[in-house]
matplotlib code that plots the C-alpha trace (Angstrom):
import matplotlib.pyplot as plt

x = [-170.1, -167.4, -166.2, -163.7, -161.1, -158.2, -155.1, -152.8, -149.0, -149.8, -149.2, -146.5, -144.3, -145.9, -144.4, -141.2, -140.6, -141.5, -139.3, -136.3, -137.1, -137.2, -133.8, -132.9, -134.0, -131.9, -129.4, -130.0, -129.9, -126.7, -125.9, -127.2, -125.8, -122.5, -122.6, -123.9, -121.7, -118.9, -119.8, -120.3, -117.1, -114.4, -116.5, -116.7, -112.7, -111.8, -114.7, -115.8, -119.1, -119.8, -124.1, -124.3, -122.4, -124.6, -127.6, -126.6, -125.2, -128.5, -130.4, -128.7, -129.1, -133.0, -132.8, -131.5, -134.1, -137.0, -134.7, -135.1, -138.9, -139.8, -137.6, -139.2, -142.5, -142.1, -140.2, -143.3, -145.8, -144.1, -143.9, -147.8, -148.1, -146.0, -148.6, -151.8, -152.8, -153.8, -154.3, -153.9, -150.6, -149.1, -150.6, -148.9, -145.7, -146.0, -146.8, -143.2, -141.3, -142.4, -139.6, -136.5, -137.7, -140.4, -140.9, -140.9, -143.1, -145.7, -145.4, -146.2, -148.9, -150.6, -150.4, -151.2, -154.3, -155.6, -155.2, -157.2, -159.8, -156.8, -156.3, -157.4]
y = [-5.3, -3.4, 0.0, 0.6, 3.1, 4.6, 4.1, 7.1, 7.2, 9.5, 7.0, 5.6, 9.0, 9.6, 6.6, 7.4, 10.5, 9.5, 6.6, 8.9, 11.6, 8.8, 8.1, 11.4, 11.6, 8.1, 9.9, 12.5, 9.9, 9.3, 12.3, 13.4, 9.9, 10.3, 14.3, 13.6, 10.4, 12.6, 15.5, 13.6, 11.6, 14.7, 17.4, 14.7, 14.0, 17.8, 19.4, 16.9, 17.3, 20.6, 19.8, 22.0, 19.0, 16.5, 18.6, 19.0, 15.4, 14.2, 16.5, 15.6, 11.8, 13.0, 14.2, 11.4, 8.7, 11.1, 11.3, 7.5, 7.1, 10.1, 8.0, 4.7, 6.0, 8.1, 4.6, 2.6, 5.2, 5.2, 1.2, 1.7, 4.2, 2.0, -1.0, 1.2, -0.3, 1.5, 4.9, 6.0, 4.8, 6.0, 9.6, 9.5, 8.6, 11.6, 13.7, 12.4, 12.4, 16.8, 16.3, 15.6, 17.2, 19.8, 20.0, 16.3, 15.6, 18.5, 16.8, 13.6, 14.8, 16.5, 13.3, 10.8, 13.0, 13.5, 9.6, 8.4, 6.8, 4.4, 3.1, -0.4]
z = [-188.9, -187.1, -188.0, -191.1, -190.3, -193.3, -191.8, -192.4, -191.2, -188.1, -185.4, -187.1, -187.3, -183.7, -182.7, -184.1, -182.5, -179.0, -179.5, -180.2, -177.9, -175.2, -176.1, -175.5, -172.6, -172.0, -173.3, -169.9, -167.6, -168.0, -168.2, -164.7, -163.6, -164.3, -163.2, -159.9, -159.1, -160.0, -158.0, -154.9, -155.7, -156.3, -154.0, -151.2, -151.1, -151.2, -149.2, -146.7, -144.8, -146.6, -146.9, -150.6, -152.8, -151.2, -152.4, -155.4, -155.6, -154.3, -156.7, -160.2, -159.3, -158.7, -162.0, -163.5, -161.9, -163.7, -167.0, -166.8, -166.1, -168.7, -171.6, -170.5, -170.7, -173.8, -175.6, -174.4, -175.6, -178.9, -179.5, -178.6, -181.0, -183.7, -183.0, -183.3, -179.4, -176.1, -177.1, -173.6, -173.2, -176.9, -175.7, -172.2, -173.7, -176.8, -173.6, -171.9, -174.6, -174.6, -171.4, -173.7, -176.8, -176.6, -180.8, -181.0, -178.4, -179.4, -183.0, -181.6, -179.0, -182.2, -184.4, -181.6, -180.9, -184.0, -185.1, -182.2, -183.7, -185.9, -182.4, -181.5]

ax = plt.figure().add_subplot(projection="3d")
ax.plot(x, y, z, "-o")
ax.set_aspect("equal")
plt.show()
């Protein structure tokens, strides 16, 4: 006889929220992408070989490859959440999506936490 859980709407709204901070943080990957691509571009052609654009170039496009893991992870983590699967994984992404959107990730950390035992 296996164990009888109530379902409540936690990882549901969990989900939800990590989904749309991960968005967000999408949303910053372009950002940083298109910053850095032009930085390098205009910098470049009026300042050539000066090493401090091509830091900061090299940085924003840093930025922008972690803006894209976080928002992968913290989408993943919420379509985890959404299917009430892999606990782990719905918690890592509610832990990402803190990157983008601290409120909305602490909401979903809290939820995702305290619904653990909804989790298959």
């Amino acid at each position: 006889m296996g164990k009888t859980t109530t379902q409540t709407a936690k990882p549901v709204i969990a989900g939800v929220l990590s989904i749309i901070s991960g968005v967000l943080s999408l949303g910053g990957f372009i950002a940083f992408l298109i910053a850095g691509i032009a930085v390098s571009v205009n910098f470049v052609s009026i300042y050539i070989g000066d090493s401090a654009v091509g830091i900061a170039s090299g940085m924003l496009i840093v930025f922008a490859v972690l803006s894209l893991a976080i928002g992968i992870l913290a989408i993943v983590g919420g379509i985890y959440s959404l299917q009430r699967s892999k606990w782990g994984l719905a918690l890592a992404g509610s832990i990402c999506a803190l990157v983008p959107s601290f409120v909305l990730g602490l909401v979903a950390i809290i939820l995702v936490a305290t619904s653990r035992n909804e989790f298959a």
